[in-house]
VEXDO-814737 format. One record per residue (C-alpha): x, y, z; chain; residue number from 1. Coordinates in nm, 2 decimals. Each point is the difference from the previous one (the first is absolute). Layout:
! residues N
       c1       c2       c3   mol   seq
        X        Y        Z     A   NUM
...
This chain:
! residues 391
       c1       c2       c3   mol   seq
    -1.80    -1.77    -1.26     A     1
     0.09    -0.26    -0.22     A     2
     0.35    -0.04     0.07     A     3
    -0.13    -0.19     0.29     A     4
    -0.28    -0.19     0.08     A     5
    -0.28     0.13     0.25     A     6
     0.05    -0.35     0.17     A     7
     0.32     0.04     0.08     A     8
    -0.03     0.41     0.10     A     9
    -0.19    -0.12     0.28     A    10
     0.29    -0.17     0.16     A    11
     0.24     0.24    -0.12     A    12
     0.34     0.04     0.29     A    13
     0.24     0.21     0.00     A    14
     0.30     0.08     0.19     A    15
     0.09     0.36     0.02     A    16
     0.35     0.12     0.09     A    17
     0.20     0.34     0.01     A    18
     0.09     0.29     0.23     A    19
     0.20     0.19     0.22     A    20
    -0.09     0.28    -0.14     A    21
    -0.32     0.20    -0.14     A    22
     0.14    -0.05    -0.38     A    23
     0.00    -0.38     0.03     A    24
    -0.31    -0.03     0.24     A    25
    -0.30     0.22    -0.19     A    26
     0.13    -0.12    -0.35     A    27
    -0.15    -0.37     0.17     A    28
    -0.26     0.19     0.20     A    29
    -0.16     0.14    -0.33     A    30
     0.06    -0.33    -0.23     A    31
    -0.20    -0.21     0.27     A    32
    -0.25     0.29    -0.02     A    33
    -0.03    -0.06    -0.38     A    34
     0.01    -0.36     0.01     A    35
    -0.33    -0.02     0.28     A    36
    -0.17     0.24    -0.23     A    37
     0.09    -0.18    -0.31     A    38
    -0.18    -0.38     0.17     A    39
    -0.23     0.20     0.14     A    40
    -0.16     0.08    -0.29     A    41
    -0.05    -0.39    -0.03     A    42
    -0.13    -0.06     0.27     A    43
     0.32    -0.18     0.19     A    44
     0.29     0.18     0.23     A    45
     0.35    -0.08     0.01     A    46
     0.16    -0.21     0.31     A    47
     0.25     0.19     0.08     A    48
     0.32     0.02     0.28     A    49
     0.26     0.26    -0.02     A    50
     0.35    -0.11     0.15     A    51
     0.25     0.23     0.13     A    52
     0.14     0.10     0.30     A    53
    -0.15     0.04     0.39     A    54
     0.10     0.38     0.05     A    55
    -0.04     0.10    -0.37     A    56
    -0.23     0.25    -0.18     A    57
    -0.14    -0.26    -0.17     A    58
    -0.11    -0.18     0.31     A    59
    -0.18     0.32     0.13     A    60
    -0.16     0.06    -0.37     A    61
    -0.10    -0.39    -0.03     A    62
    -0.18     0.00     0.34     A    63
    -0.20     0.38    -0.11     A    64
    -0.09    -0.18    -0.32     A    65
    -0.12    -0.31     0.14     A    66
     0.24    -0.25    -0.20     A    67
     0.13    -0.29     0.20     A    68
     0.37     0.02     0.08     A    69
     0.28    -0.20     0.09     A    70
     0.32     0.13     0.11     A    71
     0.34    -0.18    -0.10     A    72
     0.37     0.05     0.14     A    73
     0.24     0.16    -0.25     A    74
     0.29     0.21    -0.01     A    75
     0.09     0.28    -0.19     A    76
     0.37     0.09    -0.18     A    77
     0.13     0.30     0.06     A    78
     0.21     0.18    -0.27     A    79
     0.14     0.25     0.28     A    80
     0.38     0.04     0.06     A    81
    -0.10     0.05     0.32     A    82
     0.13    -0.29     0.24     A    83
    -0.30    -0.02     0.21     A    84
    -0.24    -0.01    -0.25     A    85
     0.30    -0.30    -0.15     A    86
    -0.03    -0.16     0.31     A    87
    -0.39    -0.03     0.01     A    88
     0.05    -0.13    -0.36     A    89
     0.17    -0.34     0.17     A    90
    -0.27    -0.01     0.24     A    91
    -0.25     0.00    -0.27     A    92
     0.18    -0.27    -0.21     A    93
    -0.10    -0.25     0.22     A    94
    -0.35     0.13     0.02     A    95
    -0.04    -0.01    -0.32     A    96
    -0.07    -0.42    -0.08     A    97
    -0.21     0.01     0.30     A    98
    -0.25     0.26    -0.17     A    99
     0.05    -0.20    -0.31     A   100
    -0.08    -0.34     0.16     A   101
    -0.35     0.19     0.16     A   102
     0.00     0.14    -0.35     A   103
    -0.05    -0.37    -0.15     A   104
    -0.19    -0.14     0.24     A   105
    -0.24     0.29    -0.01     A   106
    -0.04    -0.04    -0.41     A   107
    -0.05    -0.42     0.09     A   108
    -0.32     0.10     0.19     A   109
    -0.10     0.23    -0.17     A   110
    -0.04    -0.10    -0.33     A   111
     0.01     0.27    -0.21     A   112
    -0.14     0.08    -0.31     A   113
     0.26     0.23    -0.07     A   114
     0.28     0.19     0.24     A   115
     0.04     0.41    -0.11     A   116
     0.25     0.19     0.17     A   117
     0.05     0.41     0.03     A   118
     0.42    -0.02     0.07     A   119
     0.14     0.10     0.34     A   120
     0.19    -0.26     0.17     A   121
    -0.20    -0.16     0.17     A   122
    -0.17    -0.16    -0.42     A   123
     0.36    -0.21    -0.01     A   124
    -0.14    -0.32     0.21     A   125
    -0.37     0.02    -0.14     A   126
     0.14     0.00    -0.32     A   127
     0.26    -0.25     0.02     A   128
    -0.26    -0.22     0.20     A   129
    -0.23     0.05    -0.34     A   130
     0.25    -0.11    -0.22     A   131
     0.14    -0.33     0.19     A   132
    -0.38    -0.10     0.03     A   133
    -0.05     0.11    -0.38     A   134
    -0.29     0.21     0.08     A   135
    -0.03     0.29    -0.25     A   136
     0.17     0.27     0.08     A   137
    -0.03     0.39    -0.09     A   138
     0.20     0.32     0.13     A   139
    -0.06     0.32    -0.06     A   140
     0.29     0.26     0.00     A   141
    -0.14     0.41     0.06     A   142
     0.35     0.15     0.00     A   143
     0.17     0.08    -0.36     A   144
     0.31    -0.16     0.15     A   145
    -0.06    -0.34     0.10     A   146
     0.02    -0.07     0.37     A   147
     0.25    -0.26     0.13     A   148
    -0.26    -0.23     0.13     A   149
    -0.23     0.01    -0.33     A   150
     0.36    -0.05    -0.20     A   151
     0.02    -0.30     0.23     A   152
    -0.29    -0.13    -0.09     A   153
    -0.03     0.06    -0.36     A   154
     0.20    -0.28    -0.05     A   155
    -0.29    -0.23     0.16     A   156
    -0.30     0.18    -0.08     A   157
    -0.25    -0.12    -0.31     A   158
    -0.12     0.37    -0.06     A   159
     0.23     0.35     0.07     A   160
    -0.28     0.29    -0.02     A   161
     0.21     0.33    -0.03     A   162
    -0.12     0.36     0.09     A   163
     0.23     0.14    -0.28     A   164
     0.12    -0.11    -0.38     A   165
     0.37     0.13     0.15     A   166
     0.01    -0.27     0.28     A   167
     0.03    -0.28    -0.28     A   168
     0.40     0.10    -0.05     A   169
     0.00    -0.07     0.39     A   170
    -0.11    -0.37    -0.05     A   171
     0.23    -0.30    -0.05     A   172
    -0.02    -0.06    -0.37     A   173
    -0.23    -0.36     0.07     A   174
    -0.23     0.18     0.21     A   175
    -0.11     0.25    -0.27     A   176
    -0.22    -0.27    -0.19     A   177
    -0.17    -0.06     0.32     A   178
    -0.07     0.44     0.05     A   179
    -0.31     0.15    -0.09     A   180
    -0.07     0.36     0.07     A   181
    -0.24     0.10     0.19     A   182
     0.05     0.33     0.20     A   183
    -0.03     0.03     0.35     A   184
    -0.38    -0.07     0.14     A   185
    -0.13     0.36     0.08     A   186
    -0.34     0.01     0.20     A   187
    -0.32     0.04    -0.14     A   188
    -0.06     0.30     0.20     A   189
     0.30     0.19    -0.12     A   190
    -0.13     0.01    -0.29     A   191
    -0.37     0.14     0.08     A   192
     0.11     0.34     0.13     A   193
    -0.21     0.25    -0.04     A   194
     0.12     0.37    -0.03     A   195
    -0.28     0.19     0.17     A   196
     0.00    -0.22     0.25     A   197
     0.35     0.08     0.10     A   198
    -0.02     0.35    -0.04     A   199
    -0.27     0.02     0.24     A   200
     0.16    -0.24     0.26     A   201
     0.25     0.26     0.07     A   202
    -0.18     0.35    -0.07     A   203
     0.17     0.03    -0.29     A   204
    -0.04     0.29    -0.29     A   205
    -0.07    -0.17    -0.35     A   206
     0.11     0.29    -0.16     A   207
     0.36    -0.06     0.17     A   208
     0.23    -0.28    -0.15     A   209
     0.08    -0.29     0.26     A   210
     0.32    -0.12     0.08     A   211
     0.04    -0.30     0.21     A   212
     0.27    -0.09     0.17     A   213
     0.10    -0.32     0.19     A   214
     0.27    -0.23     0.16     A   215
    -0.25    -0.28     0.05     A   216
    -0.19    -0.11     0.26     A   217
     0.29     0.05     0.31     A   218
     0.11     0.34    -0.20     A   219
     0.36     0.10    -0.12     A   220
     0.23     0.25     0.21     A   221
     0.19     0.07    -0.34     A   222
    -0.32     0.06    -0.17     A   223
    -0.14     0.17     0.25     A   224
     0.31     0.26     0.07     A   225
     0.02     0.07    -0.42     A   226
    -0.39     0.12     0.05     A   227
     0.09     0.24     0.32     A   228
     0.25     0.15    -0.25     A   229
    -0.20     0.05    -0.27     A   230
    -0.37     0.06     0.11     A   231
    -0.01     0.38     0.01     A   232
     0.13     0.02    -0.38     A   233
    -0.24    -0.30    -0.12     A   234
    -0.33     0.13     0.21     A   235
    -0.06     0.31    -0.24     A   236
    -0.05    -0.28    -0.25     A   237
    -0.17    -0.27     0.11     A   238
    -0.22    -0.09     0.37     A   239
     0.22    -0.31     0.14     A   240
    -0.14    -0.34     0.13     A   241
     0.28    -0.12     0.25     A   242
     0.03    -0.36     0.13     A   243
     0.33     0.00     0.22     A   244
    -0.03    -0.30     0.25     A   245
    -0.06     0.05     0.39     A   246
     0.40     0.05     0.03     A   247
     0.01     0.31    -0.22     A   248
    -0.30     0.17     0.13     A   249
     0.09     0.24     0.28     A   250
     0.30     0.12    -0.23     A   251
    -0.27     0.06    -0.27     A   252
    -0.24     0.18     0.23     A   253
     0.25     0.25     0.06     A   254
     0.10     0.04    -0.36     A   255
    -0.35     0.06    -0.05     A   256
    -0.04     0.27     0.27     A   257
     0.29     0.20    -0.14     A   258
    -0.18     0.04    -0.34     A   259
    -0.15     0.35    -0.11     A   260
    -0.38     0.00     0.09     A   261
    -0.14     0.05    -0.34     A   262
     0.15    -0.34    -0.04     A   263
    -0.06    -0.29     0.27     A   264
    -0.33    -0.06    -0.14     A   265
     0.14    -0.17    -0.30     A   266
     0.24    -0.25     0.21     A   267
    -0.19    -0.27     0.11     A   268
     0.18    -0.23     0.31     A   269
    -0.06    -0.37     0.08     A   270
     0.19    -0.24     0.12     A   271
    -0.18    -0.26    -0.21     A   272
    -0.25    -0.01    -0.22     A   273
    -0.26    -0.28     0.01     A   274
    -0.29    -0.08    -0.24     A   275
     0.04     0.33    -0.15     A   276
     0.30    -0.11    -0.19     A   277
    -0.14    -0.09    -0.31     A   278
    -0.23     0.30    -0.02     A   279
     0.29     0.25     0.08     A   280
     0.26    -0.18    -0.24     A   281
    -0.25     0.07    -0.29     A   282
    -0.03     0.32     0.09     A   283
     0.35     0.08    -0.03     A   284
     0.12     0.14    -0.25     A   285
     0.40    -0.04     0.06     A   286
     0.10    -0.31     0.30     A   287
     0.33     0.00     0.19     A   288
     0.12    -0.31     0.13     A   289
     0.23    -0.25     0.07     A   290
     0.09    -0.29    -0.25     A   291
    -0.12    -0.32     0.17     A   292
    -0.13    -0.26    -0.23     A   293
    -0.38     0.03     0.14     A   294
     0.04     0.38    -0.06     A   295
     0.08     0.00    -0.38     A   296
    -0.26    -0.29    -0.08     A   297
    -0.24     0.21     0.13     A   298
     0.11     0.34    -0.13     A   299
     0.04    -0.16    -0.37     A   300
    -0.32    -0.16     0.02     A   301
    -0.15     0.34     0.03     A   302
     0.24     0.18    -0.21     A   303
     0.07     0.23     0.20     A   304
     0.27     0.25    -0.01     A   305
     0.26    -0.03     0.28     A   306
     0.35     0.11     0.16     A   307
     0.11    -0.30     0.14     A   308
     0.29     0.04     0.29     A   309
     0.11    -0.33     0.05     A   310
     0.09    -0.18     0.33     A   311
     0.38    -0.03    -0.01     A   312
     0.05    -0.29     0.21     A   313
    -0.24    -0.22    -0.15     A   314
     0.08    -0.37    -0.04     A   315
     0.21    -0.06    -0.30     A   316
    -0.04     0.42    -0.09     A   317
    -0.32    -0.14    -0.16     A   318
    -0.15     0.33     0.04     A   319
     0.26     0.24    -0.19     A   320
     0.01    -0.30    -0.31     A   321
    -0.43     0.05     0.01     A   322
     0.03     0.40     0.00     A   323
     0.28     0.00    -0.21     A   324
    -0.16    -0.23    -0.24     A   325
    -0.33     0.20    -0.04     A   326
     0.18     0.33    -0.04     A   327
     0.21    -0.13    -0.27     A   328
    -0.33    -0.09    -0.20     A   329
    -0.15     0.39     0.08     A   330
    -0.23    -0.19     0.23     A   331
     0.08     0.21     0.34     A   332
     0.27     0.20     0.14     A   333
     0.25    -0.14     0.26     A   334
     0.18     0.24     0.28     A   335
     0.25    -0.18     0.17     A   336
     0.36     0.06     0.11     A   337
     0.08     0.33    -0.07     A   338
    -0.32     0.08    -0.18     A   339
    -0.20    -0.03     0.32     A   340
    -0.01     0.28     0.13     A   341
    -0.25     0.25     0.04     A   342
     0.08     0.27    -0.28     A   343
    -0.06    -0.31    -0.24     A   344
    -0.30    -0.10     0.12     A   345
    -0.14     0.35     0.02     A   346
     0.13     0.02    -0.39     A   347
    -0.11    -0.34    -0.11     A   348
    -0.35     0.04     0.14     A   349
    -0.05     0.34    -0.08     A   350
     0.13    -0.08    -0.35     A   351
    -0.26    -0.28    -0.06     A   352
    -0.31     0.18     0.14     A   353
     0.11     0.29    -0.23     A   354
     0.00    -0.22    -0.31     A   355
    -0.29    -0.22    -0.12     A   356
     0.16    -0.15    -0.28     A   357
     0.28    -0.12     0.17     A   358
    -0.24    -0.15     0.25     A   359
    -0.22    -0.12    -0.25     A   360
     0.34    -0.21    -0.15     A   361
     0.10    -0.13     0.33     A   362
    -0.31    -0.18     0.05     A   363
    -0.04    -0.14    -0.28     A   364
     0.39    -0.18     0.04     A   365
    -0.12    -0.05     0.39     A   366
    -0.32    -0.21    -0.12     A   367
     0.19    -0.18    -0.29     A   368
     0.15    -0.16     0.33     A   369
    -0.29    -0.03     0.19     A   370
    -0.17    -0.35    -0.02     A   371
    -0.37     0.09     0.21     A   372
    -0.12    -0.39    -0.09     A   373
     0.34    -0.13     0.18     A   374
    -0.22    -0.20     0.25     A   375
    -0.23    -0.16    -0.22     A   376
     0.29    -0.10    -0.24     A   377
     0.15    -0.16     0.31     A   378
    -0.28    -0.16     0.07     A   379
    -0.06    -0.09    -0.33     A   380
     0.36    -0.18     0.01     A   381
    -0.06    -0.19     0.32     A   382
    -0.28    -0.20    -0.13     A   383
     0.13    -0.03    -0.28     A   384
     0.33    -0.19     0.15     A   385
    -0.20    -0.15     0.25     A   386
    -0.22    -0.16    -0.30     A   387
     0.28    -0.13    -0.17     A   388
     0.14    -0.14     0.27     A   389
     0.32     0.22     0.00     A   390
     0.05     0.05    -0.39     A   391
């Protein structure tokens, strides 16, 4: 811990900011994690205050972690053609200095060490509050296409901690002296699954490959209706672990009751899986999922080999650029537009659990992307910064 004194640890603040969304909030969730771990192991504890908005996620996920938080007034701008969403935009505008005068006031009192922010919108006035009060300043970007609110802030921010080598070319040309690349914070328990332990959480047969497949947490109709289609072809292969959100599950019930009886007992139904999660992604031996930015960090941490169906209304088409990007490199196949249907994901799964080699291959390129450490690095950077006062 040399980078900083012990003296100084043990009034170390920090302002928090990000979210909207899971992919900015748990990015921050798991660096604050890694940061309390990091003191703790001198004794001291960060003081810590995450800022974001009232009716956010990261309000609910600040209060279950017991971190102090302060909610700001911003506005969000809407890319949309749409004319209502254009007319919400004006409303906004002249929300938007009052959540950045809170913004400033809240950084005066504060007194931060250092101000790290996830993206999402509501990051602009914490940010921009850091940099008129010259309090160093670090974001961290998870998608490989930089978000309009981290390319907003790049300009003001004294560190840019990247997820991806690629999301360099996305920076203003300054900026990139200021980028360092991280990866995208994956938690620590992600990467402690243990195999037997999710083959026994769901009755599983060891001797049986396991395919997982998810749409995240809230599950994925399009995922969800491709596996309907394809699950009595891919059962004689493999048993089947399915996460598909409470929305998708009395649709999948059915599929499952229409399936020849010398097969339901390798389909496996939930509508989310908990604490099990780590234990049955280790266990699996082929993943299918969506492309969010969480997602991928974790899945190339692990090296695992995935079909990735990406989300195709995701902010800024971040998710086809992430799949695209890894199946370019060999590092995962990507089904999307006419490619997702369920003949190719039948063939493409089928294909890999029939061929070890090529398997082998893709998760090798999948780990060569995976950055496991990503939170301590992070961590690592914020003291740093915070040290050196901003250089």
């Amino acid at each position: 811990m040399s980078l900083y004194s012990t003296q100084r640890l043990q009034r170390f603040r920090m302002i928090v900011t990000g979210g909207g969304t899971g992919g900015h909030t748990y990015p921050a969730l798991t660096t604050v994690n890694t940061l309390q771990a990091r003191l703790a192991e001198t004794g001291t504890a960060p003081e810590l205050l995450w800022v974001g908005v009232a009716d956010g996620l990261e309000a609910r996920i600040a209060e279950r972690n017991q971190i102090p938080f302060k909610a700001v007034t911003t506005g969000k701008l809407r890319r949309s053609p749409n004319p209502r969403e254009l007319a919400r935009n004006v409303v906004d505008a002249f929300r938007i200095p009052l959540g950045i005068l809170q913004a400033v006031l809240t950084v005066a009192r504060t007194r931060p060490a250092v101000v790290f922010s996830t993206g999402g919108y509501v990051s602009v006035p914490i940010g921009l509050a850091a940099w008129c009060l010259r309090v160093p300043y670090l974001m961290h970007e998870q998608t490989l296409a930089v978000g309009l609110a981290n390319r907003i802030l790049a300009r003001f921010a004294n560190r840019i901690l990247l997820s991806h080598e690629a999301s360099l070319e996305h920076l203003p040309e300054p900026a990139r002296q200021r980028a360092v690349v991280t990866g995208n914070p994956v938690r620590s328990a992600m990467l402690q699954g243990d195999p037997a332990k999710g083959l026994a959480a769901y009755g599983l047969d060891p001797a049986l490959p396991v395919v997982l497949v998810t749409g995240g947490a809230t599950g994925a109709q399009q995922v969800n209706r491709m596996l309907i289609g394809a699950l009595a072809d891919l059962l004689p292969h493999c048993q089947i672990v399915h996460q598909c959100g409470s929305h998708g599950y009395a649709e999948m019930q059915e599929a499952a009751g229409q399936l020849p009886p010398h097969l339901v007992q390798r389909y496996r139904l939930v509508e989310f899986i908990h604490e099990e999660l780590p234990d049955i992604i280790a266990a699996a031996t082929v993943v299918v999922a969506r492309s969010g930015a969480g997602t991928v960090a974790e899945l190339t941490a692990l090296g695992k080999v995935c079909v990735l169906i990406p989300y195709p209304h995701s902010a800024g088409d971040e998710q086809r650029i992430t799949a695209r990007h890894l199946a370019a490199q060999g590092a995962a196949v990507m089904l999307d537009g006419d490619s997702a249907v369920p003949q190719r994901l039948n063939a493409e799964v089928v294909g890999l659990l029939a061929d070890p080699h090529r398997r082998a291959a893709m998760a090798q390129a999948a780990a060569a992307h995976g950055k496991p450490g990503a939170a301590q690095h992070v961590v690592t950077e914020i003291l740093t910064v915070a040290a050196n006062g901003g250089r």
